[in-house]
ZADO-1210 file (C-alpha; in nm, 4 decimals, padded with zeros to 6 digits):
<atoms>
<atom x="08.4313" y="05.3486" z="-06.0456" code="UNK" pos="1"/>
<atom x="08.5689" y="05.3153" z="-05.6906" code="UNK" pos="2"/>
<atom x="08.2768" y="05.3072" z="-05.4572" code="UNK" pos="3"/>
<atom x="08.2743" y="05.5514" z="-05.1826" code="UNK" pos="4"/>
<atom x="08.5490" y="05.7251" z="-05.3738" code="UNK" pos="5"/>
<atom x="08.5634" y="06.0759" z="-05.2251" code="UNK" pos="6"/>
<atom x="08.5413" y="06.3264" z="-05.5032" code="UNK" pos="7"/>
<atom x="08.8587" y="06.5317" z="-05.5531" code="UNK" pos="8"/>
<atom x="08.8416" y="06.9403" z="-05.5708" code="UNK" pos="9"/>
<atom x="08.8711" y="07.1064" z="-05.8839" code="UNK" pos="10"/>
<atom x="09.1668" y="07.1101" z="-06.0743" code="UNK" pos="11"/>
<atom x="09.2548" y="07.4716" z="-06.0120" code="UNK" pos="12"/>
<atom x="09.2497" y="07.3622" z="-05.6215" code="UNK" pos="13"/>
<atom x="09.4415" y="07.1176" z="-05.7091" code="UNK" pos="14"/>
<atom x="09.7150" y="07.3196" z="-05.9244" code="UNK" pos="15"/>
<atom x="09.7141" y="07.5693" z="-05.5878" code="UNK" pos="16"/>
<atom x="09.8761" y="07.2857" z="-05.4056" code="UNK" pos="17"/>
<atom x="10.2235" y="07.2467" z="-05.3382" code="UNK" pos="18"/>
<atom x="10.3605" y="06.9323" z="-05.4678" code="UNK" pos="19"/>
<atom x="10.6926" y="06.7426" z="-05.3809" code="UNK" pos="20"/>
<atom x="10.8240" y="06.6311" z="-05.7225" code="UNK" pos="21"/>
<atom x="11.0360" y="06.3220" z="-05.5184" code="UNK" pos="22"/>
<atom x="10.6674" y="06.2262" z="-05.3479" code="UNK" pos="23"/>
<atom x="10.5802" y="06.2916" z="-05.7251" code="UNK" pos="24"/>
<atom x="10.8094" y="06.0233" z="-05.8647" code="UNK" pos="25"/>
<atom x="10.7120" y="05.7426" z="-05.6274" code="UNK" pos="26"/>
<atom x="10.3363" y="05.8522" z="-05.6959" code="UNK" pos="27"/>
<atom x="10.4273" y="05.8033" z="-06.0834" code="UNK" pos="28"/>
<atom x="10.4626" y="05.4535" z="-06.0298" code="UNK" pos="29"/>
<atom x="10.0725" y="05.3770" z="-06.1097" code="UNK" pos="30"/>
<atom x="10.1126" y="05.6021" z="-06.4359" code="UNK" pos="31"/>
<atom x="10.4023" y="05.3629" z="-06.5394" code="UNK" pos="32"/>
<atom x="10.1799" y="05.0717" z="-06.6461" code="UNK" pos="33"/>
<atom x="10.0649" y="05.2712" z="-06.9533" code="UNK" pos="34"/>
<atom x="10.2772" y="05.5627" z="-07.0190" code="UNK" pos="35"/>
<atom x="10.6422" y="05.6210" z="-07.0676" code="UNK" pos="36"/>
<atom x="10.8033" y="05.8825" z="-06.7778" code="UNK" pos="37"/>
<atom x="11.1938" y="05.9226" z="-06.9077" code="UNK" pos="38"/>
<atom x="11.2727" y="05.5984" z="-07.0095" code="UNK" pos="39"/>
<atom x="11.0715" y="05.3918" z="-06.8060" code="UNK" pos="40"/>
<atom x="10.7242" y="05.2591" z="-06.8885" code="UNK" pos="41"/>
<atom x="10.4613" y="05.0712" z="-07.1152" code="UNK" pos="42"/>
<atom x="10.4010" y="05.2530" z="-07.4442" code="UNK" pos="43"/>
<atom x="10.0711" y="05.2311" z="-07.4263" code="UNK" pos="44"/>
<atom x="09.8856" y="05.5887" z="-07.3710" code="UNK" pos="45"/>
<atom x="10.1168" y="05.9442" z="-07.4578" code="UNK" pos="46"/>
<atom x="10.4987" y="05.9704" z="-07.3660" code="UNK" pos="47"/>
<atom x="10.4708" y="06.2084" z="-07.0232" code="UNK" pos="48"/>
<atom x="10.8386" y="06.3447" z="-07.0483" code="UNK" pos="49"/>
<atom x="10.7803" y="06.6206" z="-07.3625" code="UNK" pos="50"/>
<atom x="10.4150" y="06.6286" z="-07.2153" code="UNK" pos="51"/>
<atom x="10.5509" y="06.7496" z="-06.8700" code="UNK" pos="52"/>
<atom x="10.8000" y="06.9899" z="-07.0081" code="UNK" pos="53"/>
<atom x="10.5166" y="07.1925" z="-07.2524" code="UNK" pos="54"/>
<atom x="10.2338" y="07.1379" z="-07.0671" code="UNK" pos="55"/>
<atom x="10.0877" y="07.4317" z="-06.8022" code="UNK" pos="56"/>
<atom x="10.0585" y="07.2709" z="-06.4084" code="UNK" pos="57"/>
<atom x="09.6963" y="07.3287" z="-06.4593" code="UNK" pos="58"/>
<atom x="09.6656" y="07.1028" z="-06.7584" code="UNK" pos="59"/>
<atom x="09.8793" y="06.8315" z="-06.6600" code="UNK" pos="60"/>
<atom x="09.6342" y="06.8344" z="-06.3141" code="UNK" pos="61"/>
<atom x="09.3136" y="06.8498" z="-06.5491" code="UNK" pos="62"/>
<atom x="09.4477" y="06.5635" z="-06.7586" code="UNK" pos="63"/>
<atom x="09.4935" y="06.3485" z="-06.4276" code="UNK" pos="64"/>
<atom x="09.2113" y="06.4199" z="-06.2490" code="UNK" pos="65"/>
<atom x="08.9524" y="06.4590" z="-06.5209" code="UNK" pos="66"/>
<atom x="09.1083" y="06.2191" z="-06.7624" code="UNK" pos="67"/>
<atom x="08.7757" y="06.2113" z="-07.0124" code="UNK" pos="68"/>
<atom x="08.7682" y="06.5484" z="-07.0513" code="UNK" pos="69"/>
<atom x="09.0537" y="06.5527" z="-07.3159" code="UNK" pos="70"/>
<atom x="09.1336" y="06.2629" z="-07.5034" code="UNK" pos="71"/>
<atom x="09.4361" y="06.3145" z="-07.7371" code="UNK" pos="72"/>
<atom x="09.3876" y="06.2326" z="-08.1130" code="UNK" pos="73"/>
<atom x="09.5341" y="05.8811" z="-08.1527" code="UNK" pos="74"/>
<atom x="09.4314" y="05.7471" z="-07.8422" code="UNK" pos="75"/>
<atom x="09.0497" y="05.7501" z="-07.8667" code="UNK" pos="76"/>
<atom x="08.9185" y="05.3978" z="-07.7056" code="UNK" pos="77"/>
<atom x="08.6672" y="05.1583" z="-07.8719" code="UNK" pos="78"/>
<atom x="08.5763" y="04.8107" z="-07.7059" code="UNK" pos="79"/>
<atom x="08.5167" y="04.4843" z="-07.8913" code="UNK" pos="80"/>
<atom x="08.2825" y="04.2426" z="-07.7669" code="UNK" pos="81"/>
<atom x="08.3607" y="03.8861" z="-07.9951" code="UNK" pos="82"/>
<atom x="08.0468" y="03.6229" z="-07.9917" code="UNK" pos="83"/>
<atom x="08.1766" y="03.4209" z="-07.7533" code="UNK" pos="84"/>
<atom x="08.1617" y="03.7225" z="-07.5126" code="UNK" pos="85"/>
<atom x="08.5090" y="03.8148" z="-07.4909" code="UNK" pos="86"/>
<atom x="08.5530" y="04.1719" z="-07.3837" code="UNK" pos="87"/>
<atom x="08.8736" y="04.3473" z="-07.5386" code="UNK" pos="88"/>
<atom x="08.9437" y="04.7352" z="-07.4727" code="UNK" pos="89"/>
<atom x="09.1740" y="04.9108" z="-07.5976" code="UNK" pos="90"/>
<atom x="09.2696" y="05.1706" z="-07.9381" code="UNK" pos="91"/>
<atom x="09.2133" y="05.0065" z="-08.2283" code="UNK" pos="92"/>
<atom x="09.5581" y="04.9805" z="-08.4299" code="UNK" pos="93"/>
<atom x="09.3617" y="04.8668" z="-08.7483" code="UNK" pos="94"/>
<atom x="08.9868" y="04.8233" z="-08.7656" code="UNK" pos="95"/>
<atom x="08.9916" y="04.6000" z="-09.1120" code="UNK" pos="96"/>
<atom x="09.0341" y="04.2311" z="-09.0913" code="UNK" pos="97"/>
<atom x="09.1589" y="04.1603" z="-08.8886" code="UNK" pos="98"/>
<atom x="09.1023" y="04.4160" z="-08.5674" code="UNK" pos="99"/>
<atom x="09.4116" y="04.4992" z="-08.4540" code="UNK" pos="100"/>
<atom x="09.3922" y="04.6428" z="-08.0658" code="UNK" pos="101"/>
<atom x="09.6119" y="04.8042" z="-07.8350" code="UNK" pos="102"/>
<atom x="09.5443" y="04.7157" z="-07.5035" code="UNK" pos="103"/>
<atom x="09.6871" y="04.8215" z="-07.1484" code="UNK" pos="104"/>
<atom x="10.0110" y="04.7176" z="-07.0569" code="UNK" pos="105"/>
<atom x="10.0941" y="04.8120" z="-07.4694" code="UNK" pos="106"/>
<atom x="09.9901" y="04.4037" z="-07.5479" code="UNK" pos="107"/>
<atom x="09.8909" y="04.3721" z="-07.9402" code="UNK" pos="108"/>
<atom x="09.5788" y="04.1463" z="-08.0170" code="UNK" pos="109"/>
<atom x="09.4557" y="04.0633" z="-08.3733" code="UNK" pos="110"/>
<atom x="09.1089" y="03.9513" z="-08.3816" code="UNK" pos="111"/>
<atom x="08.9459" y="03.8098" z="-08.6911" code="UNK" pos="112"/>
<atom x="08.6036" y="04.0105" z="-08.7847" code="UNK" pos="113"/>
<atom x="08.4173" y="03.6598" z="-08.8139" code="UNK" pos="114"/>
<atom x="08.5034" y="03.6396" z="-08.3849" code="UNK" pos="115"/>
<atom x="08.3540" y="04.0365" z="-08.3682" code="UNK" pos="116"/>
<atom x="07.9801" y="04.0539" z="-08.2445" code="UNK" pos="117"/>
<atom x="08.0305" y="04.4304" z="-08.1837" code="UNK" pos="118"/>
<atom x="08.2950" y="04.7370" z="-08.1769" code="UNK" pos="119"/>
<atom x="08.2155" y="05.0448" z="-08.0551" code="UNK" pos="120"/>
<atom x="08.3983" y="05.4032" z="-07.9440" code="UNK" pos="121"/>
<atom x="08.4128" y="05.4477" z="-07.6170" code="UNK" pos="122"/>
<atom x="08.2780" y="05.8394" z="-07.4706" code="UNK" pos="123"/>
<atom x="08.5175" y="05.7853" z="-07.1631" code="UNK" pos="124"/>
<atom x="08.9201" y="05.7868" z="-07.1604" code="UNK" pos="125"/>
<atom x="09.1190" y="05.4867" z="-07.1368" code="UNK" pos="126"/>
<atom x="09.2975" y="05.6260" z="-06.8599" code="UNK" pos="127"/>
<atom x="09.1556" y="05.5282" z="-06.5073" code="UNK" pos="128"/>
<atom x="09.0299" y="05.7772" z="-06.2785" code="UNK" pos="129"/>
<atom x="09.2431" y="05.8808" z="-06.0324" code="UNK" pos="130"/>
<atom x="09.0046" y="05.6759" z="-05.7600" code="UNK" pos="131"/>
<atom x="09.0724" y="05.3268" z="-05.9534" code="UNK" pos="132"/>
<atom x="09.4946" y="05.4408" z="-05.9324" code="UNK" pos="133"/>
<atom x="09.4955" y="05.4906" z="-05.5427" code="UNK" pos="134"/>
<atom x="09.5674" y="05.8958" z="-05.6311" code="UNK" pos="135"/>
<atom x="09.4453" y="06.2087" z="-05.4273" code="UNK" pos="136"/>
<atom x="09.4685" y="06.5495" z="-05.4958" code="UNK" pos="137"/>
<atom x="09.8481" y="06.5589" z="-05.2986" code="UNK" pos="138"/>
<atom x="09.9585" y="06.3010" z="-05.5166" code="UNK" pos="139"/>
<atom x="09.8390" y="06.4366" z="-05.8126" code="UNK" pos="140"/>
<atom x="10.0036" y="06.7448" z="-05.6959" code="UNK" pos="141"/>
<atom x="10.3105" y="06.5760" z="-05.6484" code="UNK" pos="142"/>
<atom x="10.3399" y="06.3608" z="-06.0078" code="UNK" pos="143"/>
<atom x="10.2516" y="06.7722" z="-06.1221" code="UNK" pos="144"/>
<atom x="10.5528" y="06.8627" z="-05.9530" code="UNK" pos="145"/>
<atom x="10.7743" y="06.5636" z="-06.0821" code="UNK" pos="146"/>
<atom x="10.6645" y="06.6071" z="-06.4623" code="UNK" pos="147"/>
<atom x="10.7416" y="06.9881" z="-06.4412" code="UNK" pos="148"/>
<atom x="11.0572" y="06.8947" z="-06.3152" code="UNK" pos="149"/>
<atom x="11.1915" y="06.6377" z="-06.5973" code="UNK" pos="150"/>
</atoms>
């Protein structure tokens, strides 16, 4: 969490606000690192352009600003701690042996279960909150605007 963050209105407030889809697309640029917007992007967490086009302005907002409240099927987060105290989050591609994770920035790592001390589900999203991404309730607004717009 960002400390001193200040806590964004709900997300109906925020679906009440006008948003600029251009202001939208240069706002994108922090969802780029692990989703795909049109062509451009990490394949990492859902494809935003379908999402955009079927999804209501009030639940691309929620998904934004409240980003553990829904986490799609597929893309449900665990954590591996290895014994050497290696930290690696991420969804899990494979859970066998070896681990196979997929980790931000859509970068593949195989760990061997002898390395594994721990794995574990995670309750929270993968997805940052919109604190840790530099995003306020204009901006989120605005990448709104931009997805409704593709």
């Amino acid at each position: 969490p960002v400390a001193n963050a200040a806590p964004l209105p709900p997300p109906a407030e925020i679906s009440a606000l006008a948003g600029d889809p251009v202001r939208g697309k240069a706002a994108a640029g922090a969802c780029y690192a692990c989703h795909r917007i049109a062509g451009t992007g990490v394949e990492f967490g859902p494809e935003l352009t379908e999402f955009g086009k079927q999804q209501t302005r009030e639940a691309i907002v929620e998904a934004i600003a409240l980003p553990s409240a829904s986490i799609s099927h597929g893309y449900e987060g665990f954590e591996v701690t290895t014994k050497d105290g290696l930290t690696i989050t991420g969804m899990a591609l494979a859970s066998g042996d070896p681990v196979i994770m997929k980790c931000m920035g859509g970068v593949v790592q195989t760990i061997p279960r002898s390395r594994i001390a721990s794995m574990k589900k995670l309750t929270r999203s993968l997805m940052y909150e919109p604190a840790n991404l530099g995003l306020t309730a204009q901006s989120i607004a605005d990448i709104t605007a931009f997805l409704k717009g593709l």
